[in-house]
C-alpha positions, 0 to 999 in steps of 0.5 A: 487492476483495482488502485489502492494506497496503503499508508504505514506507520512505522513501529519504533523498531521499525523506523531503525530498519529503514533500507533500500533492502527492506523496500526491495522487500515490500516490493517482491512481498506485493509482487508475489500477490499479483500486485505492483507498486506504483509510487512510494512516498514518505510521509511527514504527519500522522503517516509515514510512507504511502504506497501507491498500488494496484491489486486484481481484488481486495483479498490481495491487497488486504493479505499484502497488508498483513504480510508486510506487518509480518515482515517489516513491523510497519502497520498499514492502513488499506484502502481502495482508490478511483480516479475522480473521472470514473468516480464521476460517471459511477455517481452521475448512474445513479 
């Protein structure tokens, strides 16, 4: 599984739908593509929330990123993560 933090900016509807439903939704929506959510945090800044996830592959993240705009009106921005270590050992290969 490949990690990556979707960071959401909520719409001005959608900051009046905040709800433990609409979580469990973003959930199952993520779950539904071969993906899990490891952490979910609120943001204070330029971003709202960032979801903390893991996909199989970049399709399923970027469709979880459009469906969850679909359902939810909150805008993500995608983008693929590595822990440091690994980063490292790639880096020191070349």
């Amino acid at each position: 599984m490949n990690t990556f933090f979707m960071f959401g900016r909520y719409t001005s509807d959608a900051i009046q739908h905040v709800s433990v439903e609409r979580t469990r939704q973003a959930h199952r929506i993520i779950e539904s593509l071969g993906g899990r959510i490891k952490a979910i945090y609120a943001l204070m800044g330029e971003n709202d929330l960032v979801l903390i996830t893991e996909f199989p592959r970049m399709a399923e993240a970027m469709k979880a990123s459009v469906e969850l705009k679909k359902q939810t009106d909150i805008s993500f921005f995608t983008t693929a993560a590595m822990p440091v270590e690994e980063f490292d050992e790639l880096v020191g290969e070349v």
